[in-house]
N, C-alpha and C positions, 0 to 999 in steps of 0.2 A: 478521356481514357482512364484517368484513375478513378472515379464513379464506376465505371465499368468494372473494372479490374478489382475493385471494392467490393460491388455485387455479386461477383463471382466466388471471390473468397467468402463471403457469408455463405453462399451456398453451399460451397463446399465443407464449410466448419456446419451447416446446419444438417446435411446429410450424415457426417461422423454424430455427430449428435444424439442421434436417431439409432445409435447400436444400441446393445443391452449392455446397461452398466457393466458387468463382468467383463465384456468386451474391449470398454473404454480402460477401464482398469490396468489390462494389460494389457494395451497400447502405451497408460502410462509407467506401464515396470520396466517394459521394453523400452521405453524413451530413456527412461533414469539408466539403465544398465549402461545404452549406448554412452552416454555423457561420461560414464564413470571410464567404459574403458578408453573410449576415443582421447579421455583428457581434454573435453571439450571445455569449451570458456565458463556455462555455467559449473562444472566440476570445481575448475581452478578456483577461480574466483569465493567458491562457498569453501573448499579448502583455509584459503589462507585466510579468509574472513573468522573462521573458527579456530584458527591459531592462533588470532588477533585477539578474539573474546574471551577467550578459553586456554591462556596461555598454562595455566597449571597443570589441563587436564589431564592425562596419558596420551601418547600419539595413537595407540590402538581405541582408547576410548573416544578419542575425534574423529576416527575412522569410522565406527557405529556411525555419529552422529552424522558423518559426511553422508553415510551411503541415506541415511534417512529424512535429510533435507532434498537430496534429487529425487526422492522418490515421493516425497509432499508436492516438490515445486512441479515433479510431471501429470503429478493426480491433482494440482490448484490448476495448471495447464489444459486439461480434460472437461475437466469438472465447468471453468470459465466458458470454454464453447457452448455446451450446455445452455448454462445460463443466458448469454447473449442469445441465444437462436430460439429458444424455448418460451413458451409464456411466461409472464412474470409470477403470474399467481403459481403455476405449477414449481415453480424456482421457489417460490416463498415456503412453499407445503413444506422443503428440506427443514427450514428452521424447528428442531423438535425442543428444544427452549429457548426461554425469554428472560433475560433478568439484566433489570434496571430500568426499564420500558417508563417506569414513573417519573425517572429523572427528565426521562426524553418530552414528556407530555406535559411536565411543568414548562421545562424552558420554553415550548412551542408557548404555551398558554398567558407566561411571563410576558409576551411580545418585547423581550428587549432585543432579539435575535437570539442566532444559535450557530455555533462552531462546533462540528464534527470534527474529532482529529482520529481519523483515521490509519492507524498505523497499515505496514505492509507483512500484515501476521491473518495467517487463515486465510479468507476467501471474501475481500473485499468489493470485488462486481456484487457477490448477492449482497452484503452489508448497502449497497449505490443502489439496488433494488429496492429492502424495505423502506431506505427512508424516503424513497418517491413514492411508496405509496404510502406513506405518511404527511409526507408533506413537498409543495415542491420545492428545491433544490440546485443550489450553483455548485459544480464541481468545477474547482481548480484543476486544471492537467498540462500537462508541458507537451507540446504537439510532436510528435514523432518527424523523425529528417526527412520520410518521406509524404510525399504526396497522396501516396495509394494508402500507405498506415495511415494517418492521418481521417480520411474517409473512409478507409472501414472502421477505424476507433465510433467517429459518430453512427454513423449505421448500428454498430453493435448494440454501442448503450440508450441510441434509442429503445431500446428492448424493454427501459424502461418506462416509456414513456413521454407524454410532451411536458410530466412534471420536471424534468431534468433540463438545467441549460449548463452548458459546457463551455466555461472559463479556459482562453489561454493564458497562461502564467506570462503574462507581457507587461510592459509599461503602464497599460489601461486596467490593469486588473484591480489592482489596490483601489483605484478609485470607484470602482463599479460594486468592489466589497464592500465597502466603507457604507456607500450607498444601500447595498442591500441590509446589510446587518442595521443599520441606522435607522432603516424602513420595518424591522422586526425579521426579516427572512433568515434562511439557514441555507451553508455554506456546507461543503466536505471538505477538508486541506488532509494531504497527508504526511503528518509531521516530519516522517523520517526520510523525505526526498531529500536529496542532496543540493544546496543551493549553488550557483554559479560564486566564484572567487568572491569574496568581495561584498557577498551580498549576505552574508549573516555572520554569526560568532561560532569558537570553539569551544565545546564542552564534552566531559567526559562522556562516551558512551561503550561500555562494557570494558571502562580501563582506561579508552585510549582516545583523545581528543578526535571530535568529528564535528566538520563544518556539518552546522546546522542553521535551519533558516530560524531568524525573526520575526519572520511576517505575522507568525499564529497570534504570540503574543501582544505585537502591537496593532492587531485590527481589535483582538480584545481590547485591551487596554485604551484604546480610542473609541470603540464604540460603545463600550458595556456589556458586549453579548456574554452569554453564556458559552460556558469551553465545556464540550464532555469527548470524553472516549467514547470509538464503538469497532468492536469487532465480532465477526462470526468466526467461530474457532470451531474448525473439525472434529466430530466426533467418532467413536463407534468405525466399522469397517467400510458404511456404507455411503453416500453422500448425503448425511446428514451435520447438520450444525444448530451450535448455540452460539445464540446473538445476548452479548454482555456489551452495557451502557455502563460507565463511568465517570464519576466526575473527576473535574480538572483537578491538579496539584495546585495550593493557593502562588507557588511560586511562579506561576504561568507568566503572569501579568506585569513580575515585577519592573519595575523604571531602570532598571539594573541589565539590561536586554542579556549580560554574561549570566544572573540568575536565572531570566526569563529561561532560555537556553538548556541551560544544567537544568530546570526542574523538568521539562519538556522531555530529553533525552531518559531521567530516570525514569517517566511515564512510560515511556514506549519502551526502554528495558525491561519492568517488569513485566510488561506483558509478554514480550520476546521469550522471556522465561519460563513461562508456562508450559511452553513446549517447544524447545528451541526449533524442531522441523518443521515447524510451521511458520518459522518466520523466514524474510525474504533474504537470507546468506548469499541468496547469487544474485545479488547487487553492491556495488562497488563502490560501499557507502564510505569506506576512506581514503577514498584518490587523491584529493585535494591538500595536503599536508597544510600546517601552519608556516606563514611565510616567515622566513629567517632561521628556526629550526632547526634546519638539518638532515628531517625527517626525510629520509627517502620513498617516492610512491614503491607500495608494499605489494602489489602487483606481481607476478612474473613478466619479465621483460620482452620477454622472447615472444606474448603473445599479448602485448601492451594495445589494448583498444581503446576507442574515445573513455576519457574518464566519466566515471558513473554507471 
């Protein structure tokens, strides 16, 4: 049943697909408005997330930024279906630049391995696109509670190909990276996921401590690979994008896992900055406080959902 039920929803996301962009467009203005008046979860959430980052800024000027992070996150929404149902080449034609493509072609060429870190900024499925058609590829992903999610996630990103293989973020993972990066292969991790209690350190991001993982930097730091950024950032009115390659901050790696951490977060900050609506606000990336603290989860209570 959920294969079924899997097949079905592709269907369905592949037929929306198929409108004319102006159409999908506003499907997503229409989506962002509902969120805004409903007070729906992604609303709240990218709210106090930006009162958290931005605690200087005026409350009318986070108002701006609120209504134009729902309106990225329902046009990354859109835009996503697209991409999983559409050919990959026709998906790729959107990228109208390229920069930093050289870093990416040394480290393939380097064979010491290669880590993608991947922030949750722009439109990341097409970023999973080119680099399988670059090279193939282990994506880390943390499997959805459901069954049916779960299987339409694989369906979709086969879209890219049988260069992609799709890592659960589980017990066996670490060692299956370790493995790959060791053998010279390339990895996507996306740094700014939220780790489970326990399983990384606190460091500043945008002010205010957020558990973040360690993993990046200690499969670097244990194997040698290569650490680069990469993200497609929205351009222009239409769905088009530039794909920017980056190298790591050298504090990635440090032995110090509370450095490793802090340099990590600044990395994925600046980018966040570029154009804050475009990064992923309605993710509930400080649920987790530090134990002993005090810190209360910064949430609205009243519509308190699983953390993260």
């Amino acid at each position: 049943m959920p294969a079924f039920l899997a097949r079905l929803l592709y269907a369905l996301a592949a037929l929306f697909s198929r409108l004319p962009w102006r159409w999908q467009r506003a499907v997503a203005a229409a989506l962002a408005m509902a969120w805004n008046r409903l007070d729906a979860r992604e609303s709240r959430v990218a709210r106090q997330n930006l009162a958290i980052a931005y605690p200087d800024a005026l409350p009318a000027e986070r108002e701006i930024w609120h209504a134009a992070v729902l309106r990225t996150t329902a046009l990354q929404f859109v835009e996503t279906l697209r991409f999983w149902t559409r050919p990959a080449a026709a998906n790729l034609a959107l990228i109208r630049e390229s920069h930093g493509t050289a870093l990416f072609d040394d480290a393939l060429a380097s064979g010491r391995g290669l880590i993608v870190a991947a922030p949750h900024y722009g439109n990341w499925e097409l970023l999973n696109q080119w680099l399988a058609a670059r090279t193939p590829i282990s994506v880390l992903y943390r499997a959805p509670e459901s069954a049916v999610g779960e299987a339409f996630l694989r369906r979709v990103r086969a879209n890219a190909g049988d260069r992609v293989t799709q890592i659960r973020a589980d017990g066996a993972a670490v060692r299956h990276l370790v493995r790959l990066l060791r053998g010279g292969g390339v990895t996507g991790i996306l740094p700014d996921q939220q780790p489970k209690a326990g399983e990384g350190e606190y460091a500043p991001f945008f002010g205010t401590r957020a558990l973040t993982m360690t993993l990046l930097g200690r499969l670097a730091a244990k194997t040698g690979a290569t650490v680069l950024f990469a993200y497609c950032e929205r351009i222009g009115d239409g769905p088009d994008f530039a794909l920017r390659i980056e190298p790591a901050p050298p504090g990635l790696t440090d032995a110090d896992p509370r450095t490793a951490v802090a340099a990590l977060n600044q990395a994925v900050e600046r980018i966040a900055r570029r154009d804050p609506a475009q990064y992923q606000w309605t993710y509930k990336r400080y649920s987790i406080r530090p134990p002993g603290s005090g810190e209360r989860y910064p949430y609205p209570k009243a519509h308190e959902e699983t953390a993260g």
